[in-house]
PyMOL Python script that loads the backbone (N, CA, C, O; Angstrom):
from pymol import cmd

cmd.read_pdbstr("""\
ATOM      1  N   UNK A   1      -8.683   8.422  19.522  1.00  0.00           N
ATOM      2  CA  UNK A   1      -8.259   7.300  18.705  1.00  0.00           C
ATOM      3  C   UNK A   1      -7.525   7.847  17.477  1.00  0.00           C
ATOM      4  O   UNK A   1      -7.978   8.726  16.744  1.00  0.00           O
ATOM      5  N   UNK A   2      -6.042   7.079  17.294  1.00  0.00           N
ATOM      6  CA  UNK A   2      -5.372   7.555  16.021  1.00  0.00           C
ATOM      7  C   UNK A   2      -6.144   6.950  14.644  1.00  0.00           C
ATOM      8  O   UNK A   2      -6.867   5.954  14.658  1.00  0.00           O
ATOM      9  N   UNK A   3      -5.838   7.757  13.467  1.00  0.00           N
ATOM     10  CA  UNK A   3      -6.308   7.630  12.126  1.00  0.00           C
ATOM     11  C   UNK A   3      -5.558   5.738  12.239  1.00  0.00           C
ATOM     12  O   UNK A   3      -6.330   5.245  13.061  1.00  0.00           O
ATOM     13  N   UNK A   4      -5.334   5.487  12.151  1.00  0.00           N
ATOM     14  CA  UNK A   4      -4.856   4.449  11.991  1.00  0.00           C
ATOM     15  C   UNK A   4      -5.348   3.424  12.574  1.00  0.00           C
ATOM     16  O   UNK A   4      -5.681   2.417  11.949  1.00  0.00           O
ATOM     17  N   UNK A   5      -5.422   3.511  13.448  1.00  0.00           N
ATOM     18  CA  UNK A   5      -6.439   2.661  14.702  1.00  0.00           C
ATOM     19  C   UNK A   5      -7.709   2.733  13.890  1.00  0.00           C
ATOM     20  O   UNK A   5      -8.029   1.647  13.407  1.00  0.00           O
ATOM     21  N   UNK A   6      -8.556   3.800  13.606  1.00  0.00           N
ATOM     22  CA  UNK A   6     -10.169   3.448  12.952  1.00  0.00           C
ATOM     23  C   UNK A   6      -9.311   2.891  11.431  1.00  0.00           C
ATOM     24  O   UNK A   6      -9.953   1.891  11.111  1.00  0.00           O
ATOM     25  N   UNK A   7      -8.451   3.040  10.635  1.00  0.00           N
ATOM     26  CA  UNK A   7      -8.575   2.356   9.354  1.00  0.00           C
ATOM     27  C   UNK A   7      -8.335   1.379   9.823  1.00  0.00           C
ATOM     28  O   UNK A   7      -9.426   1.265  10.381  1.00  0.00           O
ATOM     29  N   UNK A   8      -7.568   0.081  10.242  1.00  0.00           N
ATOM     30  CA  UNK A   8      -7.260  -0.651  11.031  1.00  0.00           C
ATOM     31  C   UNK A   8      -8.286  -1.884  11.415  1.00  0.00           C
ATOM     32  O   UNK A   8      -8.119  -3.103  11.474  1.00  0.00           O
ATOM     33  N   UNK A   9      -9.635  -0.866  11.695  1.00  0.00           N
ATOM     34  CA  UNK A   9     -10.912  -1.072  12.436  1.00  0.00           C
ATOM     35  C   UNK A   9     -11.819  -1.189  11.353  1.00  0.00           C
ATOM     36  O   UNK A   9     -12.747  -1.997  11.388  1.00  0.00           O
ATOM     37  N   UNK A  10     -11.595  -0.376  10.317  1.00  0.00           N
ATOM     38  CA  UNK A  10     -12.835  -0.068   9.351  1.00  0.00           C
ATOM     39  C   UNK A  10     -12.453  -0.993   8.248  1.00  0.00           C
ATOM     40  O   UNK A  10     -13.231  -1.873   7.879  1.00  0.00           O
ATOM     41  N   UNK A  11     -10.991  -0.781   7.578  1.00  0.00           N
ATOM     42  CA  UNK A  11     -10.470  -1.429   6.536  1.00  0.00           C
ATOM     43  C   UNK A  11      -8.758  -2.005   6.456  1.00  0.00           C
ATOM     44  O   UNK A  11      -7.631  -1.596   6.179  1.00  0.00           O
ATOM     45  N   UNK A  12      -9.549  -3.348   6.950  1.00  0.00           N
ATOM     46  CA  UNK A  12      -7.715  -4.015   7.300  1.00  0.00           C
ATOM     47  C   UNK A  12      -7.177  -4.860   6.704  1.00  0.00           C
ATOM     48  O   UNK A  12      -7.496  -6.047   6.636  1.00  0.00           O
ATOM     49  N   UNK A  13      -6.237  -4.278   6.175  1.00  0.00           N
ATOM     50  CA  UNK A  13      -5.637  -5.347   4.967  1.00  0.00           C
ATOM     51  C   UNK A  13      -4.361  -6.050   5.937  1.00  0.00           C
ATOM     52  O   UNK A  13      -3.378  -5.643   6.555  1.00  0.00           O
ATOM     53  N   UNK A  14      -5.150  -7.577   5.605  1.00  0.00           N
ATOM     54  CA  UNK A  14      -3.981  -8.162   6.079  1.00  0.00           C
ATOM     55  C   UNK A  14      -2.556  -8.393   5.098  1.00  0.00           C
ATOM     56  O   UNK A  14      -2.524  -8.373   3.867  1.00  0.00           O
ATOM     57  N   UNK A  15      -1.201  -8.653   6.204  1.00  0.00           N
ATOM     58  CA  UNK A  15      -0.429  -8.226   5.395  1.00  0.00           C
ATOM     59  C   UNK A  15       0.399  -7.296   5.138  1.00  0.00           C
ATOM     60  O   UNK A  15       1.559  -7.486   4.774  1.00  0.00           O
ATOM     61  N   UNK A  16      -0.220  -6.035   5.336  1.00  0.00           N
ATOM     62  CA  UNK A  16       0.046  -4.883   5.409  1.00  0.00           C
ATOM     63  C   UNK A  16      -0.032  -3.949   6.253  1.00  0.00           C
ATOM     64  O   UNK A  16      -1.036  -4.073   6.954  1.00  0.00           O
ATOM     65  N   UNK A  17       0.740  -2.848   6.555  1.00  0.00           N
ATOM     66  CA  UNK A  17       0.845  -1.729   7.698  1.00  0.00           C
ATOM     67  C   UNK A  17       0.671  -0.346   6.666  1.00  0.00           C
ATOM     68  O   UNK A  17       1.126  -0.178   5.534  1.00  0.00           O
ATOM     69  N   UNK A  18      -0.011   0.396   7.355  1.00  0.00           N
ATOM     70  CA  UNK A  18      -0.791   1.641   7.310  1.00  0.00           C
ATOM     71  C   UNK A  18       0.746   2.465   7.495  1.00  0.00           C
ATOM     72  O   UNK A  18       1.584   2.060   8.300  1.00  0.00           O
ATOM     73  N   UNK A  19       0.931   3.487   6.756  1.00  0.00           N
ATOM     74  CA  UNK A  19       2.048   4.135   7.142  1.00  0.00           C
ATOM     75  C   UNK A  19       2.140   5.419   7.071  1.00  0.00           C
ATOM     76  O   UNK A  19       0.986   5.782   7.297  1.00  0.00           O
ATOM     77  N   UNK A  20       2.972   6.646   6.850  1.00  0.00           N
ATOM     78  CA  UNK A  20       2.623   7.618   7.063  1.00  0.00           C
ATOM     79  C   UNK A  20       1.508   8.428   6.279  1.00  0.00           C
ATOM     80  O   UNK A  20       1.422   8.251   5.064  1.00  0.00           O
ATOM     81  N   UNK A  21       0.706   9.253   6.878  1.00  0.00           N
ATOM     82  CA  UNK A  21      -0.395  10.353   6.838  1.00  0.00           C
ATOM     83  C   UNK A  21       0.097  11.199   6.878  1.00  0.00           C
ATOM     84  O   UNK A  21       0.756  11.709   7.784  1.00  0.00           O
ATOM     85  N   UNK A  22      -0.271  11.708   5.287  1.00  0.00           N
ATOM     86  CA  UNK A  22      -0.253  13.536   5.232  1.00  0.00           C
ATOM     87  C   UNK A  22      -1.619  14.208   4.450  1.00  0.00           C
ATOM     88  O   UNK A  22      -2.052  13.501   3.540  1.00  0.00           O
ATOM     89  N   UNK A  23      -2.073  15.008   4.605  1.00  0.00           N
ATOM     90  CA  UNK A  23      -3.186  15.760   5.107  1.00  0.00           C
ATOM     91  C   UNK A  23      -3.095  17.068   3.714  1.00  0.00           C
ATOM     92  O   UNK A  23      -2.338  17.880   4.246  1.00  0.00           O
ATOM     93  N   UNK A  24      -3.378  17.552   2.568  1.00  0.00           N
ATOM     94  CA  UNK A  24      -3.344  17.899   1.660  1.00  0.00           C
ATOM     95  C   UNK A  24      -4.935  18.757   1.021  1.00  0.00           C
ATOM     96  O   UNK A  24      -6.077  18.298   1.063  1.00  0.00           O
ATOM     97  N   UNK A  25      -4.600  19.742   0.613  1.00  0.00           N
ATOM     98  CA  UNK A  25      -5.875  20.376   0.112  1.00  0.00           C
ATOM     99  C   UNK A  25      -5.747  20.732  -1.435  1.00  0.00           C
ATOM    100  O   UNK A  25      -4.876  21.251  -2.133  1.00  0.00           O
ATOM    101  N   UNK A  26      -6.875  20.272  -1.622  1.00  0.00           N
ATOM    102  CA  UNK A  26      -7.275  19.708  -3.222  1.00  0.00           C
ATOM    103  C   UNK A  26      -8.537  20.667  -3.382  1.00  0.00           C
ATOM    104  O   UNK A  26      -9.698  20.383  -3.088  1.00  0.00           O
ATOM    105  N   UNK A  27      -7.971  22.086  -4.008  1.00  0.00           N
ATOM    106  CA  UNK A  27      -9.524  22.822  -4.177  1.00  0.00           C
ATOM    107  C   UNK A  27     -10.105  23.070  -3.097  1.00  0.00           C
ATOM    108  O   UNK A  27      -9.356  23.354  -2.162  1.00  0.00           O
ATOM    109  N   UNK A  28     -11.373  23.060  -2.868  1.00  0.00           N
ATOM    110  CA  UNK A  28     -11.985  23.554  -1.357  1.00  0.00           C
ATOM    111  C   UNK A  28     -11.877  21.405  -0.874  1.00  0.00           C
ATOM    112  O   UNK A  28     -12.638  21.100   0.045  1.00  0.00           O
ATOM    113  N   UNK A  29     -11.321  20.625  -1.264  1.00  0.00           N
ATOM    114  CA  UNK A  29     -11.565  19.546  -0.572  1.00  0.00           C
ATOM    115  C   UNK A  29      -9.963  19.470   0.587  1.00  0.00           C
ATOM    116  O   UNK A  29      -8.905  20.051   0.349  1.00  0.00           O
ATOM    117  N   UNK A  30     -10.280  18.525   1.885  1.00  0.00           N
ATOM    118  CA  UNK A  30      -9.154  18.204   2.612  1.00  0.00           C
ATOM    119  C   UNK A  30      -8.850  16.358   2.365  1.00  0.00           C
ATOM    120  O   UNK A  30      -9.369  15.318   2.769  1.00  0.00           O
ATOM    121  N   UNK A  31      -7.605  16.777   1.386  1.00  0.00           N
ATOM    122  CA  UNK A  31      -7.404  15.224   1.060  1.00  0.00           C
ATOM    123  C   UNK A  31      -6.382  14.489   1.837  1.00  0.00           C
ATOM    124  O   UNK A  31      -5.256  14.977   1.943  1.00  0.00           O
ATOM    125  N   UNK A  32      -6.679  13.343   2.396  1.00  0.00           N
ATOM    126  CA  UNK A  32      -5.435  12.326   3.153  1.00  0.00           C
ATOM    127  C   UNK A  32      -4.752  11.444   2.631  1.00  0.00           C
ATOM    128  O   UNK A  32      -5.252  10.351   2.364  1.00  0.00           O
ATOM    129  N   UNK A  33      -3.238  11.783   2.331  1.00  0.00           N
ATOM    130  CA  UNK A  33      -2.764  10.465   2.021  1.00  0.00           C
ATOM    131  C   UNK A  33      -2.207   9.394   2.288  1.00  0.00           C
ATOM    132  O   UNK A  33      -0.980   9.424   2.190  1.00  0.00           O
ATOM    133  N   UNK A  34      -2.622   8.532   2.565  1.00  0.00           N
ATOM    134  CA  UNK A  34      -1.763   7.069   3.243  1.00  0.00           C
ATOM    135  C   UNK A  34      -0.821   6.282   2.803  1.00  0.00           C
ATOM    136  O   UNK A  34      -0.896   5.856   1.650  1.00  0.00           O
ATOM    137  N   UNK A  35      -0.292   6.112   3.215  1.00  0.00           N
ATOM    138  CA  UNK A  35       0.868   5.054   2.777  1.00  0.00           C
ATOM    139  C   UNK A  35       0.332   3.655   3.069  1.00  0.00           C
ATOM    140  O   UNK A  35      -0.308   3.420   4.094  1.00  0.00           O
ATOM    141  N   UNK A  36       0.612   2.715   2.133  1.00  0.00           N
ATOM    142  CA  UNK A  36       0.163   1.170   2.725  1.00  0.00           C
ATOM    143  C   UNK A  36       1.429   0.716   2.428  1.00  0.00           C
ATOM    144  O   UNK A  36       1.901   0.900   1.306  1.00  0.00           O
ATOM    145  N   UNK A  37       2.188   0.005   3.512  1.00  0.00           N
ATOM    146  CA  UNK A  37       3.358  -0.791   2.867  1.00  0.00           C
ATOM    147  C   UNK A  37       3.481  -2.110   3.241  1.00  0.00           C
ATOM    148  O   UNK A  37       2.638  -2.269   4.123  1.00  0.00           O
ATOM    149  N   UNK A  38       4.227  -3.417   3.004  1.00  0.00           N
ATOM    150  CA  UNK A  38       4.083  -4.873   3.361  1.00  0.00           C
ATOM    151  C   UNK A  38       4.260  -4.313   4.441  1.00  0.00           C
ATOM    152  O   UNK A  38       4.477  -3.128   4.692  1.00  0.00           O
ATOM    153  N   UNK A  39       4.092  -5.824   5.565  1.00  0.00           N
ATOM    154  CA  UNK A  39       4.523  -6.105   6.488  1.00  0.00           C
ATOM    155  C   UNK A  39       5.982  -6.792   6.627  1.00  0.00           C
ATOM    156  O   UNK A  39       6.340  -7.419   5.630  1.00  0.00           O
ATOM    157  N   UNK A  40       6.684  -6.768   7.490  1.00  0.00           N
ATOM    158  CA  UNK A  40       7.839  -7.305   7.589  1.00  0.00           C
ATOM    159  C   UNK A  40       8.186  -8.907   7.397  1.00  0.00           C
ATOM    160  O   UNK A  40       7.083  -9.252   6.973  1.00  0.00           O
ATOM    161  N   UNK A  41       8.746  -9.779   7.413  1.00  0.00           N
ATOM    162  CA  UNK A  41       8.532 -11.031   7.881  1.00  0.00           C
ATOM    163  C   UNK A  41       7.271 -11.794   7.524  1.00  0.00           C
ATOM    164  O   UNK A  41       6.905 -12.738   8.224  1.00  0.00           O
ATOM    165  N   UNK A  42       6.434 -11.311   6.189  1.00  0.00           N
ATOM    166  CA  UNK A  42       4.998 -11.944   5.800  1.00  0.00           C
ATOM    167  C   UNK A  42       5.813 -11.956   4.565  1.00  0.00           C
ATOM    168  O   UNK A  42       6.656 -11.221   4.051  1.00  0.00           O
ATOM    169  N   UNK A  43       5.083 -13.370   4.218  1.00  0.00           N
ATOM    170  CA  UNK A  43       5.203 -14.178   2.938  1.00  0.00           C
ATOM    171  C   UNK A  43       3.877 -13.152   1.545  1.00  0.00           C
ATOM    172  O   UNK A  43       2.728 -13.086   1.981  1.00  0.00           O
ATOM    173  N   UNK A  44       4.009 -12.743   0.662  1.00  0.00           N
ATOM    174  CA  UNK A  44       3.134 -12.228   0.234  1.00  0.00           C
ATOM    175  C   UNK A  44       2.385 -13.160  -0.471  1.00  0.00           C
ATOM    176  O   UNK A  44       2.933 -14.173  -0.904  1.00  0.00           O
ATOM    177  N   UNK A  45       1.197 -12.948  -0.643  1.00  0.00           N
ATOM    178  CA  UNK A  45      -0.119 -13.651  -1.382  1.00  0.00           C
ATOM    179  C   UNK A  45      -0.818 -13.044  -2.240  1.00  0.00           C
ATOM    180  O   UNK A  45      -1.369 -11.979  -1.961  1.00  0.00           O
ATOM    181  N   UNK A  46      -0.923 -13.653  -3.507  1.00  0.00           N
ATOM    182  CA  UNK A  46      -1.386 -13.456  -4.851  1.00  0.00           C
ATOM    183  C   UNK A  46      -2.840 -13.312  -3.868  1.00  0.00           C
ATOM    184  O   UNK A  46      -3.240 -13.973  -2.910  1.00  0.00           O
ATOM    185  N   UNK A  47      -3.580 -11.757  -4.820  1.00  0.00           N
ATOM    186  CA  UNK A  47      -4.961 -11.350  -4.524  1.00  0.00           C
ATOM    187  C   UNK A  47      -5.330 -11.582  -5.341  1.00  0.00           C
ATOM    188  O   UNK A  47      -6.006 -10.641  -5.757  1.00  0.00           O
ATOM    189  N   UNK A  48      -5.334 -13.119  -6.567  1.00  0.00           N
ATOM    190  CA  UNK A  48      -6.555 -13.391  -7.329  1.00  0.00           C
ATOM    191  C   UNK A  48      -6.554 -14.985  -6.956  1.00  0.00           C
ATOM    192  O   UNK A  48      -7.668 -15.505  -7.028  1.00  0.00           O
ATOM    193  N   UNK A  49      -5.684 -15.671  -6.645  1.00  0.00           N
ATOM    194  CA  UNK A  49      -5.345 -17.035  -5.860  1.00  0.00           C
ATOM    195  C   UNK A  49      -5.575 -17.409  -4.589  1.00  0.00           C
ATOM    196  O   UNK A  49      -6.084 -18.408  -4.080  1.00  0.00           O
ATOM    197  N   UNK A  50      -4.975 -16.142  -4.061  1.00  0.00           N
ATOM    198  CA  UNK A  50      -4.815 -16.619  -2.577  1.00  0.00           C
ATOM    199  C   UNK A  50      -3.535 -17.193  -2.186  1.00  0.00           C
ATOM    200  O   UNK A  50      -3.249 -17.217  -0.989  1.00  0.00           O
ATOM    201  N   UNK A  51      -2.613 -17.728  -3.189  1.00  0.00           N
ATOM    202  CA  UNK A  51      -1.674 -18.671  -2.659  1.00  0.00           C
ATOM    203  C   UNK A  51      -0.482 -17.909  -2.859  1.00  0.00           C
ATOM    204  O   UNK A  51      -0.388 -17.125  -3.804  1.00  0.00           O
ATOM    205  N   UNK A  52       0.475 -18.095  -1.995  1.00  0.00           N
ATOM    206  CA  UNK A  52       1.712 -17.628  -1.840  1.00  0.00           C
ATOM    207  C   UNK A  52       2.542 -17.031  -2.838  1.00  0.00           C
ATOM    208  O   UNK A  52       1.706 -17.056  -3.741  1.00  0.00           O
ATOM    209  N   UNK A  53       3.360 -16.610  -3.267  1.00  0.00           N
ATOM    210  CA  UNK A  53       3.775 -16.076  -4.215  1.00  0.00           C
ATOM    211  C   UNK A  53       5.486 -15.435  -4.378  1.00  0.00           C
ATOM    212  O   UNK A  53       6.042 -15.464  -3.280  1.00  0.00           O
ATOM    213  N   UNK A  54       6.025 -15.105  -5.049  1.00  0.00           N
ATOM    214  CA  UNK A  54       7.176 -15.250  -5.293  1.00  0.00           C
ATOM    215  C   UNK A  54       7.995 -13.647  -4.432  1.00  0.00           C
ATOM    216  O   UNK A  54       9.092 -13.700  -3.877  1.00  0.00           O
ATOM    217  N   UNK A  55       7.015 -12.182  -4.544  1.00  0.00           N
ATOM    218  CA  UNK A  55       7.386 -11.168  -3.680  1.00  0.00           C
ATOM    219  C   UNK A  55       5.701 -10.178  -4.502  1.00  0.00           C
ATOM    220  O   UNK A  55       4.809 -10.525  -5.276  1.00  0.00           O
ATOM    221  N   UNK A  56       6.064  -8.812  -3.711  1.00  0.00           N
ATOM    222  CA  UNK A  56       4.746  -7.858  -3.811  1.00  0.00           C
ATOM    223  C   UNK A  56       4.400  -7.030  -5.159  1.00  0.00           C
ATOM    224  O   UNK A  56       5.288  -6.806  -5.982  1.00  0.00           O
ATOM    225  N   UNK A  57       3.465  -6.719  -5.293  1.00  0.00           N
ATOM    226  CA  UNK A  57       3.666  -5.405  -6.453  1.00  0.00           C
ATOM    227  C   UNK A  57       4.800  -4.669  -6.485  1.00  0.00           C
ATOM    228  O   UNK A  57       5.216  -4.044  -5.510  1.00  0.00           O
ATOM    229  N   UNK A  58       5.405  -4.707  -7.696  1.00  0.00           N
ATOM    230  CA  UNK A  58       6.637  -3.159  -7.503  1.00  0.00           C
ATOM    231  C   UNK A  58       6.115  -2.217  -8.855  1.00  0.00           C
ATOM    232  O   UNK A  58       6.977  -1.727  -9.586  1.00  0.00           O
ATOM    233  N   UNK A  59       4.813  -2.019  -9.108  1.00  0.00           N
ATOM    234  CA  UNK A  59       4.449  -0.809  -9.567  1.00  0.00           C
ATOM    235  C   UNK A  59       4.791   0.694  -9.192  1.00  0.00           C
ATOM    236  O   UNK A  59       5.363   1.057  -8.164  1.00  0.00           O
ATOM    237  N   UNK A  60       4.502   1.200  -9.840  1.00  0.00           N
ATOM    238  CA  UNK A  60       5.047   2.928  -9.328  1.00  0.00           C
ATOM    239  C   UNK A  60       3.935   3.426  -8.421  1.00  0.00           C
ATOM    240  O   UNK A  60       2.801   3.122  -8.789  1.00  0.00           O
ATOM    241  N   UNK A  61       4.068   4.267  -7.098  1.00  0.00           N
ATOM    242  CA  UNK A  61       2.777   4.514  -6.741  1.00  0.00           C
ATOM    243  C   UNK A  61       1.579   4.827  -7.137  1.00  0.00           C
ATOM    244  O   UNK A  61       1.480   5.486  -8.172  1.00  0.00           O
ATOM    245  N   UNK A  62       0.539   4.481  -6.504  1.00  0.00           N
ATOM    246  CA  UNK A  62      -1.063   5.081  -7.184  1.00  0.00           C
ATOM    247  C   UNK A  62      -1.638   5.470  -6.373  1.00  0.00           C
ATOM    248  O   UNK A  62      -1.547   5.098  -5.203  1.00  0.00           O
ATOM    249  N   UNK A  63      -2.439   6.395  -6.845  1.00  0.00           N
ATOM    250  CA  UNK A  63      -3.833   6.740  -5.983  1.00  0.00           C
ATOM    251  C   UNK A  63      -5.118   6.317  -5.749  1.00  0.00           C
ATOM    252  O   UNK A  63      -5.328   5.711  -6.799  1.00  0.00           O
ATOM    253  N   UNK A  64      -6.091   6.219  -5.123  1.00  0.00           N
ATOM    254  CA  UNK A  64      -7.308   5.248  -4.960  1.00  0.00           C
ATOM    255  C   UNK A  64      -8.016   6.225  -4.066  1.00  0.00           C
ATOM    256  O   UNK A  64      -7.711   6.760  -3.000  1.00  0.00           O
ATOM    257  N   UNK A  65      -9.064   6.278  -4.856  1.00  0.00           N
ATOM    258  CA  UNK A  65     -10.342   6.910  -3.767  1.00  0.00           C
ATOM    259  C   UNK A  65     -10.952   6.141  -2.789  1.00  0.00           C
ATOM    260  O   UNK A  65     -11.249   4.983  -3.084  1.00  0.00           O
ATOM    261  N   UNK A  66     -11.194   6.560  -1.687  1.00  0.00           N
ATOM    262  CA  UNK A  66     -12.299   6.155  -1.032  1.00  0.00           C
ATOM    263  C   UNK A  66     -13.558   6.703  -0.180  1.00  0.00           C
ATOM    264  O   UNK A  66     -13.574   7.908   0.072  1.00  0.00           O
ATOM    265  N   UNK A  67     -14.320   6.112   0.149  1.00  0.00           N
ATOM    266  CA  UNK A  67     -15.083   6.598   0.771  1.00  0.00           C
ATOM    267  C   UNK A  67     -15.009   8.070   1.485  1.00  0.00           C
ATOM    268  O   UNK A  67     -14.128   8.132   2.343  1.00  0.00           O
ATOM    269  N   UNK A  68     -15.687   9.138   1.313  1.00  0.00           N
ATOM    270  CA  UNK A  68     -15.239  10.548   2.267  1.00  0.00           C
ATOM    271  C   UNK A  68     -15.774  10.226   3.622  1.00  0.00           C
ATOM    272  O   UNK A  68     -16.735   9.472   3.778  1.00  0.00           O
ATOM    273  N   UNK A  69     -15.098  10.844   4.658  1.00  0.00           N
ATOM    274  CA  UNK A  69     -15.285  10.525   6.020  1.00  0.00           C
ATOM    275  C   UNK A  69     -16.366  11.769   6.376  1.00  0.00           C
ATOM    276  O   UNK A  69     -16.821  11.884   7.514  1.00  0.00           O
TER     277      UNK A  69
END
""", "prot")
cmd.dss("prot")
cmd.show_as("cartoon", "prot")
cmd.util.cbc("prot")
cmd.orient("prot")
């Protein structure tokens, strides 16, 4: 099963597509980084409303921890 397929499975943001994985070492840790980008053809939705909205975040990228596998 691809990395993508279990995030997909584990943590799925609708809306959005999982995009490229690269694989990085941080000290003795092995860090992954994902890309999340919209989906094509989806209307975006305010995540404190819920309701439709005018287009997506255009912040500069960030990083976010999660859970270690």
């Amino acid at each position: 099963m691809q990395l993508k397929s279990i995030l997909n499975f584990v943590q799925p943001h609708q809306g959005f597509v999982y995009g490229a994985v690269h694989q990085r070492n941080k000290g003795q840790r092995t860090v992954l980084d994902i890309e999340i980008r919209p989906r094509k053809n989806r209307q975006p939705v305010c995540s404190r409303c819920g309701k439709p909205g005018p287009g997506y975040d255009t912040l500069p990228v960030r990083r976010f921890e999660f859970v270690p596998l």
